[in-house]
N, C-alpha and C positions, 0 to 999 in steps of 0.2 A: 543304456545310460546316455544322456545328452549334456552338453557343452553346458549348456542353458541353466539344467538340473542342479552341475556341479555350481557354477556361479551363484545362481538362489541360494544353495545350502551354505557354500564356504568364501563367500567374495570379503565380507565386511571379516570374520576372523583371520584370515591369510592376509589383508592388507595390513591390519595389525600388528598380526605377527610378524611382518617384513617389517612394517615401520620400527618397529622396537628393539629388531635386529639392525639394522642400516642407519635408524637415527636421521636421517636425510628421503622428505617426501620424496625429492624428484628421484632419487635412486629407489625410493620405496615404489612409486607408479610405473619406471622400467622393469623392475623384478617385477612386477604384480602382471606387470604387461604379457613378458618374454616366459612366466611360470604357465598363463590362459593359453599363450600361444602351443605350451610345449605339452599342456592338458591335451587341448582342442588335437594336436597333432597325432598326439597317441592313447588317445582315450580308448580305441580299439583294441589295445593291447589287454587291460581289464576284464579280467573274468569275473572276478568275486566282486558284486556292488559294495558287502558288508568292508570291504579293504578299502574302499575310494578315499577317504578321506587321508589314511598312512599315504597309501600312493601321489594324492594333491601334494603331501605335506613334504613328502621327500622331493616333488620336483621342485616344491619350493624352495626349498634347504640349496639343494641342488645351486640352485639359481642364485642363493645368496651368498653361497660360497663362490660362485663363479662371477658374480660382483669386487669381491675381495681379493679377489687374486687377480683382477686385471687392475686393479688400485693402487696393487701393488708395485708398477711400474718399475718392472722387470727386477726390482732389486734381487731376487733369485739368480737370475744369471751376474749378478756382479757382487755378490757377495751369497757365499759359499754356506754359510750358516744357517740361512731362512730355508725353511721348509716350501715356500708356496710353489705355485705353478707361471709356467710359461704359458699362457694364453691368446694374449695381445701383443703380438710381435713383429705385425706387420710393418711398422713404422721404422723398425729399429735397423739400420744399415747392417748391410752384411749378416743378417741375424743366420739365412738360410744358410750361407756359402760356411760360413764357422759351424753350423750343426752336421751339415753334411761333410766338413772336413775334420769331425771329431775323430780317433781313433773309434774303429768298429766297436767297441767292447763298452764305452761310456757314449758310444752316440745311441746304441739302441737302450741302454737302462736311460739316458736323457731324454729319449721319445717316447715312451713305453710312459713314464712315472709324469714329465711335465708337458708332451702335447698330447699325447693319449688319454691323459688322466688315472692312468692306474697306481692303486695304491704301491708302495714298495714292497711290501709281500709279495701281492702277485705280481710282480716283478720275478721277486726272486723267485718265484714258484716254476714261473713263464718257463726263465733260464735256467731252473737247477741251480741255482747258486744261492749260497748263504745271505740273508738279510744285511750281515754285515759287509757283504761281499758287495752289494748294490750301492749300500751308503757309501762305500768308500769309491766306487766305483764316477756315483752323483758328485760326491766333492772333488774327484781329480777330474771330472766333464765341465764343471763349473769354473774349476779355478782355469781351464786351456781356456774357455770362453772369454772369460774376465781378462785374462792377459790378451789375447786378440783382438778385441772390443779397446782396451786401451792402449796397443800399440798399433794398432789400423785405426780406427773410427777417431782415436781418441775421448772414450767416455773414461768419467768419472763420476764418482760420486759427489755433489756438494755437501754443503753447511747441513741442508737440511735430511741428507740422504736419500737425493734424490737421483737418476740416471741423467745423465748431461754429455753433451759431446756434438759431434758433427753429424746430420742426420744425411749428406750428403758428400761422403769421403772419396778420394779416389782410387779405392779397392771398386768403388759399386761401379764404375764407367766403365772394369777391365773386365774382358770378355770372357 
């Protein structure tokens, strides 16, 4: 199977299917981009031809949910309630220094579920602990973050519920 083959067969229904999902060409033509990239990278991995097109569709999916949650700009870590993921966090002050100083027990279900990407099953599968045990575990990780973030950085959320603060504090200067 070739890059080439895949693109003939599925290029014009998978852009569609992005665009109808994202609603926005230019976020439709990066997914469409970064899905060929992630085909092209692991098309090796493919055994069965008859499966390529589930396989296309899921790194789609893949891709478009991983659109979504960097959109989401970060409101996961500052409010406790939202399900999404921590993806895009390189901007955020202090983002590493408060994960790595979570207690042990909500810092590895916070890396596991939002920079790992695993669902919270397996989460709680990983650790032997109850589903309920992870969730609770994700909202006392969230809410130490959120109180850190806004008595260091100083973020808040605005009007429009967006993250906002200082992206240069001086927590990030101390060594």
């Amino acid at each position: 199977m070739e890059t080439q083959k895949i693109w003939n067969w599925f290029n014009e229904e998978l852009y569609f299917f992005i665009l109808k999902k994202v609603k926005n060409k230019n976020a439709a033509n990066d997914i469409f981009q970064n899905s060929f990239l992630k085909i092209h990278g692991n098309l090796h991995q493919v055994e069965e031809e008859e499966k390529i097109k589930a396989w296309v569709f899921q790194i789609t999916r893949n891709e478009i949910t991983n659109y979504f949650n960097q959109e989401s700009k970060f409101k996961d870590v500052v409010n406790p309630d939202q399900e999404n993921t921590i993806t895009d966090y390189q901007h955020i002050c202090c983002f590493d220094k408060f994960i790595n100083n979570l207690p042990e027990t909500y810092k590895e279900v916070i890396e596991m579920v939002y920079i790992d990407g695993k669902k919270q099953n397996e989460a709680a599968e990983k650790l032997t602990i109850s589903l309920a045990n992870v969730k609770a575990r994700i909202r006392r990780g969230k809410a130490i973050l959120k109180k850190n973030f806004n008595e260091c950085c100083k973020y808040e959320i605005d009007k429009d519920g967006n993250l906002v603060g200082e992206p240069n504090c001086a927590c990030c200067s101390d060594p």
